[in-house]
Backbone bond lengths (Angstrom), bond angles and torsions (degrees), N, CA, C in turn:
res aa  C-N    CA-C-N  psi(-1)  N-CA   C-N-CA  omega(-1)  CA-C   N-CA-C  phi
1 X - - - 1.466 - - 1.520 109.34 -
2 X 1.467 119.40 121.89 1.276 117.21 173.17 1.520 105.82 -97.63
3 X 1.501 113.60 143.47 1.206 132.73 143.83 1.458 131.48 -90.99
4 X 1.724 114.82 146.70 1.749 106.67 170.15 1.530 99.72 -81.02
5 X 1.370 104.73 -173.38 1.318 128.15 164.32 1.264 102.19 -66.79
6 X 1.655 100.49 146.28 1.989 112.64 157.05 1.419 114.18 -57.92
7 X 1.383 92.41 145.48 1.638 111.92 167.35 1.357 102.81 -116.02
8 X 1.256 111.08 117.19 1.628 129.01 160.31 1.723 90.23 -58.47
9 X 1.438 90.06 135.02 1.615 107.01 -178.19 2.010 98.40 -145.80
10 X 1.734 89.02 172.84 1.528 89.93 -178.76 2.083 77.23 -132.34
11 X 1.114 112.68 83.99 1.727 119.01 175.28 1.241 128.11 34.31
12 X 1.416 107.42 10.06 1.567 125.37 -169.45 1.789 103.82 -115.36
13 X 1.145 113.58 102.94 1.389 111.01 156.19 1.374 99.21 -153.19
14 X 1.813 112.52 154.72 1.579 117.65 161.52 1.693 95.56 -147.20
15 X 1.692 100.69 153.79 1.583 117.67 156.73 1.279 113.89 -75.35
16 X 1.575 109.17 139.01 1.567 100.31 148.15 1.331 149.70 -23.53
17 X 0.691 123.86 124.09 1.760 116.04 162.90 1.367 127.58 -37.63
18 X 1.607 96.39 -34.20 1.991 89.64 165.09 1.384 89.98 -101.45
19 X 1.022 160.21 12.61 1.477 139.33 161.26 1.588 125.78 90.77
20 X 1.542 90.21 5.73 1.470 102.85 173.75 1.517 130.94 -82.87
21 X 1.284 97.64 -30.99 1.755 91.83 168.64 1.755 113.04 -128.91
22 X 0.970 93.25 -145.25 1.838 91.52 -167.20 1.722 87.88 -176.03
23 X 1.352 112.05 112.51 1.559 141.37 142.03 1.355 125.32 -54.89
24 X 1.639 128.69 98.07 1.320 118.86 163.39 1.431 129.46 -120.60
25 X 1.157 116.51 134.19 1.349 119.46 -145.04 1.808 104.59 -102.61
26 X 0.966 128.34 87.18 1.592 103.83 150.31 1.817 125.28 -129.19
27 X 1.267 94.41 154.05 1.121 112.41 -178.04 2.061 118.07 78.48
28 X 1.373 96.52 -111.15 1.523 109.17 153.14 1.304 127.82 -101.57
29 X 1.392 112.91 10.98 1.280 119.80 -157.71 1.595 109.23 -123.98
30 X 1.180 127.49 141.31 1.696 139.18 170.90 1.695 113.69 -123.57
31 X 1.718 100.05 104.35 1.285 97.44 -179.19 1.756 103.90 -90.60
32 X 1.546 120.15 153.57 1.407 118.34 -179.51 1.697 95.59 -127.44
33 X 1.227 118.00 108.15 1.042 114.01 131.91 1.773 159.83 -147.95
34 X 0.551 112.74 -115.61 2.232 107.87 -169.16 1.202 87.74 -87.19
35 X 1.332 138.46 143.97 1.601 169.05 166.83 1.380 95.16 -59.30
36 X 1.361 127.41 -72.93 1.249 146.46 -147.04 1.693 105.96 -83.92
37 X 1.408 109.53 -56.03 1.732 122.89 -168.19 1.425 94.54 -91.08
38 X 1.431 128.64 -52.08 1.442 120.34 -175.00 1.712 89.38 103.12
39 X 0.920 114.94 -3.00 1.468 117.54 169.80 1.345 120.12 -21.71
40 X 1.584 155.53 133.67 1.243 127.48 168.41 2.107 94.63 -96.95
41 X 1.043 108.49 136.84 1.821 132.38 -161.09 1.441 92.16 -107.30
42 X 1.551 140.80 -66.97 1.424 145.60 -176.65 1.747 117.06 -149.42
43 X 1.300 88.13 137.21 1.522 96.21 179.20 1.520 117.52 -107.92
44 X 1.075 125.90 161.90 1.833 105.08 -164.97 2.201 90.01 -150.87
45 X 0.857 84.07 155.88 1.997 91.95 -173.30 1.844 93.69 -137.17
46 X 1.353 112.68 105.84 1.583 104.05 173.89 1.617 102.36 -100.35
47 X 1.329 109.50 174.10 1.763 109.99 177.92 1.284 122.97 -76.47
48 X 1.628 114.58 -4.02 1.514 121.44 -145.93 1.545 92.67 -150.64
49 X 1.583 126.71 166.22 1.343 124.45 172.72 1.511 112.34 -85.53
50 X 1.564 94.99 136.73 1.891 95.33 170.52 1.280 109.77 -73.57
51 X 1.401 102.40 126.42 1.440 114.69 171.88 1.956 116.37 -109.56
52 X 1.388 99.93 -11.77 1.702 104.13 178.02 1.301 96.26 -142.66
53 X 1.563 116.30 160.17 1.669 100.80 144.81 2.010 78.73 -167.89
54 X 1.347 88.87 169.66 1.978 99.52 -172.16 1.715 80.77 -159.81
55 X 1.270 100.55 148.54 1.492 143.59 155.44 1.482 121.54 -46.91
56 X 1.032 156.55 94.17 1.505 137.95 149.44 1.167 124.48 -16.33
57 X 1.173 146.99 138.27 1.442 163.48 -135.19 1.859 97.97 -82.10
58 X 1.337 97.63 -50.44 1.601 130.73 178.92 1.606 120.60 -72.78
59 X 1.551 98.02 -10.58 1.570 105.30 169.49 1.918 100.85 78.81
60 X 1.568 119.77 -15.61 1.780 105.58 -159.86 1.672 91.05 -92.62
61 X 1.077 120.18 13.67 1.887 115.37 -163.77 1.430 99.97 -123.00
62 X 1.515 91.88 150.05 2.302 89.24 162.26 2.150 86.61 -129.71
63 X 1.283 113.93 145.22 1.115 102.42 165.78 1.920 93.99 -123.23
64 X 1.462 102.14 140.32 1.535 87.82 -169.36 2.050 86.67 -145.62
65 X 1.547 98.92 150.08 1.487 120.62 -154.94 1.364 91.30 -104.21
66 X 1.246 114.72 120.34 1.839 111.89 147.81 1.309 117.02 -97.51
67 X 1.415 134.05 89.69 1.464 118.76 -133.80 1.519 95.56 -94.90
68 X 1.557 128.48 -7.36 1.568 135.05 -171.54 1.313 87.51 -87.21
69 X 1.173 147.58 -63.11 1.285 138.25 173.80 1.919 123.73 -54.54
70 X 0.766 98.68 -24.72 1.505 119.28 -166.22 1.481 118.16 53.79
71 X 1.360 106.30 71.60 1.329 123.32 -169.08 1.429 119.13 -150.41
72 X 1.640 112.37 125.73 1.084 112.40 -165.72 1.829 114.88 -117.40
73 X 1.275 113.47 144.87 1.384 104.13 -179.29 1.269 120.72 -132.13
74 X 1.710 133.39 147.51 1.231 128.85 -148.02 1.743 90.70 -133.05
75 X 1.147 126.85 123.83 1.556 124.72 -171.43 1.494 99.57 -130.67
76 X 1.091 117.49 164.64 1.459 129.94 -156.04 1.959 97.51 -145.55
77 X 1.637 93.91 111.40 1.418 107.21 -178.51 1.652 120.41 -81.34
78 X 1.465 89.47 -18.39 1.890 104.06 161.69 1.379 117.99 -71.38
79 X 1.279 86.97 -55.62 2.116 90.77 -176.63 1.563 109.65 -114.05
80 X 2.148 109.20 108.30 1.521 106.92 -166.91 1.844 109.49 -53.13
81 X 1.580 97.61 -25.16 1.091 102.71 -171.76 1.649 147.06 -87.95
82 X 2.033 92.30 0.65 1.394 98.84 158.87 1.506 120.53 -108.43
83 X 1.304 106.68 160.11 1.533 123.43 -177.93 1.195 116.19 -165.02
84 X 1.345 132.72 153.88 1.524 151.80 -148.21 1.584 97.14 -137.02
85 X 1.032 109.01 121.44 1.852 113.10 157.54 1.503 123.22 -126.20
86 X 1.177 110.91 87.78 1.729 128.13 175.59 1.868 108.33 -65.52
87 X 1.132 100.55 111.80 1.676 121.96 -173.54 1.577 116.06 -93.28
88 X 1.082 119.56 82.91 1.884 108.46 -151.96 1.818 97.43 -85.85
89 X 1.407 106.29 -41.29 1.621 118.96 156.80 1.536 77.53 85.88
90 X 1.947 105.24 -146.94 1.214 117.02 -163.34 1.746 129.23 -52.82
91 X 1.699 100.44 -4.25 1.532 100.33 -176.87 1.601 101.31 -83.23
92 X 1.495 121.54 -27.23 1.642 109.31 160.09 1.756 86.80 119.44
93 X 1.060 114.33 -162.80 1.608 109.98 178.64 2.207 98.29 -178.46
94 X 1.149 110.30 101.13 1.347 124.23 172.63 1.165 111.73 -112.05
95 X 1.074 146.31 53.59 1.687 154.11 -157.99 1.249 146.05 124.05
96 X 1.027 121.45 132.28 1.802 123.55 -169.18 1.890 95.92 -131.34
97 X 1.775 87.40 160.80 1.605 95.65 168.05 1.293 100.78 -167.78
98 X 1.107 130.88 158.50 1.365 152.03 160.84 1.699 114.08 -90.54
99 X 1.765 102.49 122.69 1.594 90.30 -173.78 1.537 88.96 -88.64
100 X 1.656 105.21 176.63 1.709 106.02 -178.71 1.509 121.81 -61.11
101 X 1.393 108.86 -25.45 1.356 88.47 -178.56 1.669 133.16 -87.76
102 X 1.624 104.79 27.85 1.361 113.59 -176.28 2.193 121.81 83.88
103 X 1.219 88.84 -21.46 1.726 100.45 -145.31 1.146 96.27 -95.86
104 X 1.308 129.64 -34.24 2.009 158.40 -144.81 1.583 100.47 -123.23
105 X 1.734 122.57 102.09 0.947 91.95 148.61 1.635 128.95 -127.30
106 X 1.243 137.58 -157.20 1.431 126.69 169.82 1.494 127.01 -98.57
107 X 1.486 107.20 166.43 1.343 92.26 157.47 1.774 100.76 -149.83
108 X 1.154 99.09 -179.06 2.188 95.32 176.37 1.217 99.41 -135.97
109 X 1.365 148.79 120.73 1.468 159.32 146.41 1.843 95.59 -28.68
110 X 1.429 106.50 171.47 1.464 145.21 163.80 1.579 98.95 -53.24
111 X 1.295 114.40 138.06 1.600 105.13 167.26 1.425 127.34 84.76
112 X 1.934 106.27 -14.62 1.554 115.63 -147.47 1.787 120.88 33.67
113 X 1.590 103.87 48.81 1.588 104.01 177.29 1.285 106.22 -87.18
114 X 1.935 141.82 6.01 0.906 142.54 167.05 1.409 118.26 173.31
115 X 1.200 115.11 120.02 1.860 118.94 164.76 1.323 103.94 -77.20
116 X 1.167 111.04 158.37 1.706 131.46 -177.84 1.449 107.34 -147.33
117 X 1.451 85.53 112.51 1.977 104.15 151.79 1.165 121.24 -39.64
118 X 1.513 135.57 143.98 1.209 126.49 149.57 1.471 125.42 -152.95
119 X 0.679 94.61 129.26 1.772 104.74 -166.05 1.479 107.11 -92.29
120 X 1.614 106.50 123.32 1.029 119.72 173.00 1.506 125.16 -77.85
121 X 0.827 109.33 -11.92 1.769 126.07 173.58 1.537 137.57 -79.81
122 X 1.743 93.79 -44.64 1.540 96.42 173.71 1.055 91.74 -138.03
123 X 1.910 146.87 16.94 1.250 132.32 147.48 1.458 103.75 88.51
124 X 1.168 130.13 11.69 0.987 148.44 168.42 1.731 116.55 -66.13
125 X 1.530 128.35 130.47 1.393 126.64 158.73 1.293 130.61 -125.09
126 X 1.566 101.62 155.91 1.491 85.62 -179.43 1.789 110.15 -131.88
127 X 1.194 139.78 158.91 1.145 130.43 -133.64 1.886 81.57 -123.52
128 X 1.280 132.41 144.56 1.848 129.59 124.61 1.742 93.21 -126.54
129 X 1.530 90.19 136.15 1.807 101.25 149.73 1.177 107.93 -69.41
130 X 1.738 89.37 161.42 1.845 101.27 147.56 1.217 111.60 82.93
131 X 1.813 132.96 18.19 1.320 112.65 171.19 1.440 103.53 -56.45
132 X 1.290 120.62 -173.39 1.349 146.66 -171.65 1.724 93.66 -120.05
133 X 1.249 108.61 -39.09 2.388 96.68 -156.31 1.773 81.02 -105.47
134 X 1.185 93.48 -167.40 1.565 108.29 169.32 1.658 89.04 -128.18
135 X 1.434 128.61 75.56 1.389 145.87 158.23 1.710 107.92 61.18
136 X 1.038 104.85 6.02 2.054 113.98 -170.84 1.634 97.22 -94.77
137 X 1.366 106.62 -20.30 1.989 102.93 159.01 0.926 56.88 168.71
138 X 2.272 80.72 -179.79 1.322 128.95 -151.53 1.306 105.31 72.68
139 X 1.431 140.30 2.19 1.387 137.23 164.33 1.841 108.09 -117.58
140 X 1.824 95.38 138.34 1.306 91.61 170.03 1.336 128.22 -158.32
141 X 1.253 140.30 161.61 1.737 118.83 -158.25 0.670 124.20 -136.43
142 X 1.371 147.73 84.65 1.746 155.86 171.32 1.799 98.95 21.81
143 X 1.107 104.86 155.56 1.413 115.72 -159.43 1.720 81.98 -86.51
144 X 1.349 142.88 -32.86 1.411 150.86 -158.99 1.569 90.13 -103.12
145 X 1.145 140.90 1.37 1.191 136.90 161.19 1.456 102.83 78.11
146 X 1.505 128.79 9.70 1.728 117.64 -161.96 1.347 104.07 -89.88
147 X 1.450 111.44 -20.58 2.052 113.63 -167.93 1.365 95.23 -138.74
148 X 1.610 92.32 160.46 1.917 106.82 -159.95 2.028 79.78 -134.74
149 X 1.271 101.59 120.01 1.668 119.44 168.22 1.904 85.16 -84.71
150 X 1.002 85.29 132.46 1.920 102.26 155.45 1.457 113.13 -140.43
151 X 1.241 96.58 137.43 1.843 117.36 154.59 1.483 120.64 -82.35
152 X 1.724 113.14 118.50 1.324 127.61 -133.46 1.400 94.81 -124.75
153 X 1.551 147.27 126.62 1.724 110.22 165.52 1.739 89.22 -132.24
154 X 1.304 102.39 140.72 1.325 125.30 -162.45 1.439 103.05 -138.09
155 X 1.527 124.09 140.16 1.666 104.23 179.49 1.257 132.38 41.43
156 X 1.043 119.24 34.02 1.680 127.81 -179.04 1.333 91.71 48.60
157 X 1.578 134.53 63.78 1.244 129.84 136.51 1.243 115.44 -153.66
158 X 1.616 124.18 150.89 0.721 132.65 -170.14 1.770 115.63 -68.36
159 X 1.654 107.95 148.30 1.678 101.52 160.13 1.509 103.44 -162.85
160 X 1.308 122.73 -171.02 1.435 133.07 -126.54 1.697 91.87 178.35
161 X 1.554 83.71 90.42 1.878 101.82 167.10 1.616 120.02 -101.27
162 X 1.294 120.18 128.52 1.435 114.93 169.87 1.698 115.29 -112.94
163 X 1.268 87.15 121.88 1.550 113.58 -173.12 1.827 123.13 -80.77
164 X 1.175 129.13 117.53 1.329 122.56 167.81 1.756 111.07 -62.01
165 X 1.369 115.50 111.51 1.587 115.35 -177.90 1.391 106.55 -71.35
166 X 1.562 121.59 -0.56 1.249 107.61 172.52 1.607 128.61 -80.21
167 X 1.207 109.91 -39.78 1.506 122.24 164.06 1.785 106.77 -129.49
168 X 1.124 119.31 7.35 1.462 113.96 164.65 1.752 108.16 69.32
169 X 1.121 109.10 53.28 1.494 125.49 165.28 0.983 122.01 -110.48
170 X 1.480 104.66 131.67 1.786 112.22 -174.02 1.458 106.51 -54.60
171 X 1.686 115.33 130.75 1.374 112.02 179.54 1.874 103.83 -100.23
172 X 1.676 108.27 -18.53 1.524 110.16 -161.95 1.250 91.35 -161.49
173 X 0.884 135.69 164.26 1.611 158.91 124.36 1.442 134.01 -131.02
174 X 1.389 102.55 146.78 1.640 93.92 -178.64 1.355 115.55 -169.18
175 X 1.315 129.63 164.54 1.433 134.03 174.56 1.435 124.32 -59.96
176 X 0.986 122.14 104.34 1.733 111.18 160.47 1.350 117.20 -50.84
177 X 1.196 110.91 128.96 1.908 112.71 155.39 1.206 95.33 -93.85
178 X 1.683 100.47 101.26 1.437 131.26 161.44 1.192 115.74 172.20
179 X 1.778 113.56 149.49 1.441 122.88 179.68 1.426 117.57 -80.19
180 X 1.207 107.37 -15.13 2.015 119.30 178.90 1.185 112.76 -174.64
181 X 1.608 102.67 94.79 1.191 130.26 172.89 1.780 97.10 -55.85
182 X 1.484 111.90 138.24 1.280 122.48 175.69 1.568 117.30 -101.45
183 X 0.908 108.49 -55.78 1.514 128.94 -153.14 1.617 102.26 -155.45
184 X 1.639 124.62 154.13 1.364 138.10 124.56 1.226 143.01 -160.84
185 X 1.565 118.52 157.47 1.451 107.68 -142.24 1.981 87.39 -122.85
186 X 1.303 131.23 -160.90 1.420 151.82 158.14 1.092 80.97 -112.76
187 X 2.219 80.79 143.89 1.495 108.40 162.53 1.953 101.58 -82.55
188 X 1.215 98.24 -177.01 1.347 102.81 -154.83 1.795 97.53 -83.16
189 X 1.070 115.86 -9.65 1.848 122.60 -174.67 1.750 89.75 -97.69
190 X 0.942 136.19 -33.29 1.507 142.00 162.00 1.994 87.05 100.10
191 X 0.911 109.36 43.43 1.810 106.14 164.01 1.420 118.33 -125.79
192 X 1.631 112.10 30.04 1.568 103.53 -170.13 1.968 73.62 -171.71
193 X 1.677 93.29 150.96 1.128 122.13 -173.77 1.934 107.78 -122.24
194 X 1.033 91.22 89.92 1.875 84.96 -178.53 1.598 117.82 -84.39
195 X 1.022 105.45 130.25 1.610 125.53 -173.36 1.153 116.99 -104.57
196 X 1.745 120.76 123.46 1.222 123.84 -174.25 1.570 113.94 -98.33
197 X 1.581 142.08 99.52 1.028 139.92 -169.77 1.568 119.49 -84.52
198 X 1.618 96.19 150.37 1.496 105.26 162.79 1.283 109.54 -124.68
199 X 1.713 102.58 131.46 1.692 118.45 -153.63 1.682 98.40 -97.58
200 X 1.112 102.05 -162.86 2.118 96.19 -172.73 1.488 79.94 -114.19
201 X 1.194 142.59 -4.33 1.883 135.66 171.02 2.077 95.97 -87.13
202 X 0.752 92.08 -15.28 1.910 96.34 -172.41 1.641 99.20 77.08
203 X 0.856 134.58 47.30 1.386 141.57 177.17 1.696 90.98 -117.37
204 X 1.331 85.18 147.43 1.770 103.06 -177.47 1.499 127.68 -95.92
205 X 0.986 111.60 104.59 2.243 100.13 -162.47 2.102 94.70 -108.66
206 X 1.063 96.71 141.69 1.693 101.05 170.81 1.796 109.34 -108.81
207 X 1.145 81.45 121.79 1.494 90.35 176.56 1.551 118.06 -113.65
208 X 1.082 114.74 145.05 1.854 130.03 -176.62 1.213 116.88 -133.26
209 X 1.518 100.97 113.48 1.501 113.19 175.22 1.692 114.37 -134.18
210 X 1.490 104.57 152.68 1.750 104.11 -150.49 1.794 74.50 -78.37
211 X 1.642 84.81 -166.60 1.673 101.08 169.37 1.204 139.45 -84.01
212 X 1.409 104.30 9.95 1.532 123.31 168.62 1.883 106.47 -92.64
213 X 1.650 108.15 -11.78 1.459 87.19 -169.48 1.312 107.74 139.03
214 X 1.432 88.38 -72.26 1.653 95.82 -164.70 1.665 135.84 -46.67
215 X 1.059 108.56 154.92 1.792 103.54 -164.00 2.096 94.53 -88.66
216 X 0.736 106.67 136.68 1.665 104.95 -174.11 1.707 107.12 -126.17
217 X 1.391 97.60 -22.03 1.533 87.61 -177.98 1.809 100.52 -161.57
218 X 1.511 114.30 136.74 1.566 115.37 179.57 1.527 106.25 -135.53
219 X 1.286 109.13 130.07 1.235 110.52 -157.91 1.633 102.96 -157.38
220 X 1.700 108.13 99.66 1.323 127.56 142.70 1.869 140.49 5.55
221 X 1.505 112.53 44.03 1.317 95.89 -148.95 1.740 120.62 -56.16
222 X 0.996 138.12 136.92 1.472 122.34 163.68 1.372 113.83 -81.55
């Protein structure tokens, strides 16, 4: 059995999505290289410490969080020479995401007082208040990638918006019946929104409701 050499890391590394390279993160620094050879492919020096970073869906992207700065950066393992720097400044920055189609990505302000769209293409954003997570759940995306379920909390109650990923228009909204929305994911036919609850016993119940709302199924997890 062969092994590579250690990589000094700061607890942050992930593979691609196709499995071709491997991201390791320490300090200010993101080493990229080959899965297979251990190759190092690109080296990157940011101004601030990485505190997040995720893959593009498509494997050609790194999107990576300086969350003390509140600054996010999007680098391109195809081209050494493009890169994206998202400046969130005084709204603070607790979260990043990649939407599916590679091109779109996220971010979550201080407080979760708003995630923001952002389009890598024409620089374009788009604003919803009121997530509930800082993008680590409570977000979730049609198996076809076209609609984004979010966990919303407004008035000390919970809700559950579905978004068109094409221009990011509310397609639904609605109330959870629940005191603390946890988590939610799509069912696998993409016509039902399953909800992971937190009960006032701390016991865990899953709840499923279509896209009109309705509660269709409640169920006790053990």
């Amino acid at each position: 059995m062969n092994f590579s050499d250690l990589f000094e890391h700061s607890n942050i590394a992930d593979y691609s999505p196709n499995g071709a390279m491997l991201a390791v993160c320490k300090g200010v620094k993101i080493l990229i290289v080959e899965s297979f050879s251990y190759q190092p492919l690109h080296e990157w020096t940011f101004p601030d410490t990485v505190s997040q970073l995720e893959w593009s869906p498509d494997s050609s992207m790194l999107l990576v969080a300086l969350k003390k700065s509140a600054v996010a950066f999007a680098k391109s393992v195809v081209d050494e020479e493009w890169t994206c720097r998202i400046d969130e400044g005084t709204a603070g920055l607790t979260g990043i995401k990649w939407v599916p189609d590679s091109r779109q990505v996220m971010t979550v302000s201080d407080f979760q007082l708003r995630l923001t769209v952002w389009s890598l293409v024409d620089k374009s954003a788009a604003y919803i208040k009121n997530p509930k997570f800082c993008a680590d759940k409570g977000l979730s995306f049609s198996s076809d990638g076209k609609f984004m379920a979010l966990a919303e909390r407004r008035d000390s109650k919970d809700y559950v918006g579905i978004y068109f990923c094409g221009d990011w228009t509310l397609v639904q909204h609605f109330q959870v019946d629940t005191f603390d929305l946890a988590d939610i994911a799509w069912s696998k036919d993409n016509t039902a929104i399953i909800c992971l609850l937190y009960t006032s016993d701390a016991a865990d119940e899953e709840d499923s409701v279509d896209l009109g709302g309705r509660r269709i199924i409640k169920k006790k997890k053990k």
